[in-house]
N, C-alpha and C positions, 0 to 999 in steps of 0.2 A: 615317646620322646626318649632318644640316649640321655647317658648322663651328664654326657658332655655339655649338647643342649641345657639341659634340666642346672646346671652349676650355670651357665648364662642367666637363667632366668631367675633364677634368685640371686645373681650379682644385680643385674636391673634393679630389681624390688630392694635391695640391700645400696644400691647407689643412691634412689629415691629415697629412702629413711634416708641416707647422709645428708642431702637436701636439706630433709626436716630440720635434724641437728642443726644444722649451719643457724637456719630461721629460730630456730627455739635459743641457741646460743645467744643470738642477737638481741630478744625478745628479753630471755633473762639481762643481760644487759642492762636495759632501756625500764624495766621493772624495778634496779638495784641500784641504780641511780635515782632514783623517785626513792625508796624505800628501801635502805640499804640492809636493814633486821627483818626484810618478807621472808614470811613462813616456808618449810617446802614437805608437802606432805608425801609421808610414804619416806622419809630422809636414810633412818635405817634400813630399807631393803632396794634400794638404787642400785648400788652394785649389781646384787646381785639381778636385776631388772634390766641391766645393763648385756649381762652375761648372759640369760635366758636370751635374748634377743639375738646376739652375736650370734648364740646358737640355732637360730631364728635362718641364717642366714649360710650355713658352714656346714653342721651335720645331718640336715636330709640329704645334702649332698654328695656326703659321706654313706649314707644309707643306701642313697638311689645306686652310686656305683657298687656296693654290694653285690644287689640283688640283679639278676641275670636279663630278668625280664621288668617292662616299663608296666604300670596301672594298667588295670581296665580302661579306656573309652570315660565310660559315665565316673569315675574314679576323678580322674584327671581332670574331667569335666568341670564335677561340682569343688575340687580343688579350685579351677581357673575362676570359676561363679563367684566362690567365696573372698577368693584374693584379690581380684579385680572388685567385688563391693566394698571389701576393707580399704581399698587406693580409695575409691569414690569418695566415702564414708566421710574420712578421715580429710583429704582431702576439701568437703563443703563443712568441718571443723575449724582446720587453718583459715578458709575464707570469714567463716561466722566468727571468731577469735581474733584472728588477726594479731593483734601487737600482744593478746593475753596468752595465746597459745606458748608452754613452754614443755618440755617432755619431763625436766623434773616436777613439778606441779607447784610454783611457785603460785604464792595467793596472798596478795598484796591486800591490805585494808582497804584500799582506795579503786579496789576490782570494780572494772566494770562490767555487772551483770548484762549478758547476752543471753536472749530467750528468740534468735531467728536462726534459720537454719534447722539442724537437724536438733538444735536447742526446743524449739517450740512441740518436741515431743516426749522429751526423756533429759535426766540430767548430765549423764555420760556419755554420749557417742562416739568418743574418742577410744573407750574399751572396748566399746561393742567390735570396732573395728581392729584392735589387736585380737580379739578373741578369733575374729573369722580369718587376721593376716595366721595368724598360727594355726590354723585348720585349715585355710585354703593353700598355703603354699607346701607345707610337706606331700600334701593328697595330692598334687599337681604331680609329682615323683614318684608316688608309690611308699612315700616313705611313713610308713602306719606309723610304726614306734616311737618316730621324731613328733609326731601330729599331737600321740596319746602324750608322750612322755611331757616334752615341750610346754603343750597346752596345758595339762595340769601344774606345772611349775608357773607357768605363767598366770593362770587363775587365783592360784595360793598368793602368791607376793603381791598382784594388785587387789585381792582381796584386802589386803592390812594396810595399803596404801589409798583405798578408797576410802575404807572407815576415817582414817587421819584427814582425806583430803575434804568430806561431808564436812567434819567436825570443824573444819577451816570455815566453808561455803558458808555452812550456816552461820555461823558468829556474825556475818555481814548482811543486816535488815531485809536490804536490799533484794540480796542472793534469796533470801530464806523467803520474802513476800513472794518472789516472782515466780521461782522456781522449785519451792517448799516442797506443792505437793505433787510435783511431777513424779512417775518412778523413776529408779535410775537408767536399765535398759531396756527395758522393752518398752512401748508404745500402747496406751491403753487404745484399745478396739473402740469402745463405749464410751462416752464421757460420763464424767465423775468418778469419784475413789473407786 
């Protein structure tokens, strides 16, 4: 794929986040009206959460025109695999969430715990799916550095925002009865611990 292409393709995927925003805007909203002191975990490191993602969307594309030549085939491939399961993913979240879904991580006392969807396997799905949009889109380019670099900065910042956002879930009975002992993302094979 030229690069030209390749800056298409992640305006798309970077149009589609916009979407989300607009909905999570909305969301928050209709949360802050109900509960106008809701918590937002992960509060200090937004910005930059903010920025890692712009970058999400701006500097493979910067990368790919670099580099002379496009990915390997299977490169690109498993870039397309990953980034199209993180749309999916993330995608049957907004369905399963609905009015809760917000991209700050707002967590209102009066949350309604959700355990369908991709809920009824892990507590985070919503990560699972930035981690593979940030692995699958730069790989779709060719753009390694953006993949490694990116993805670890984005692993670091939702790591400190996950611990805040547990420590929110849990507080709330509910949260903690239903979906206590889920892990966060991966899917146990086995049942039980």
């Amino acid at each position: 794929m030229r690069a030209g292409r390749y800056a298409i393709v992640l305006f798309v995927f970077g149009a589609q986040r916009g979407i989300e925003l607009l909905y999570s805007a909305r969301n928050e909203r209709k949360i802050h009206r109900r509960q106008p002191g809701a918590p937002q975990a992960g509060r200090s490191v937004f910005g930059w959460i903010a920025v890692v993602n712009v970058g999400l969307f701006t500097i493979p594309a910067l990368e790919r025109a670099l580099r002379r030549r496009p990915p390997p085939s299977p490169v690109a491939a498993l870039g397309w695999v990953a980034a199209l399961s993180a749309v999916t993913l993330r995608l049957s979240v907004l369905a399963s969430l609905r009015g809760s879904w917000t991209v700050r991580a707002v967590v209102p006392s009066d949350l309604r715990v959700v355990d369908r969807g991709p809920y009824r396997f892990i507590r985070h799905p919503n990560y699972v799916a930035l981690v593979l949009e940030f692995l699958g889109l730069p790989l779709i380019g060719g753009a390694y550095l953006s993949a490694l670099a990116l993805g670890l900065a984005n692993v670091a910042l939702l790591r400190r925002r996950i611990v805040e956002e547990d420590a929110l879930l849990m507080a709330i009975p509910g949260y903690r009865e239903r979906m206590g002992d889920k892990p966060r993302f991966v899917p146990r094979l086995i049942s039980g611990r």
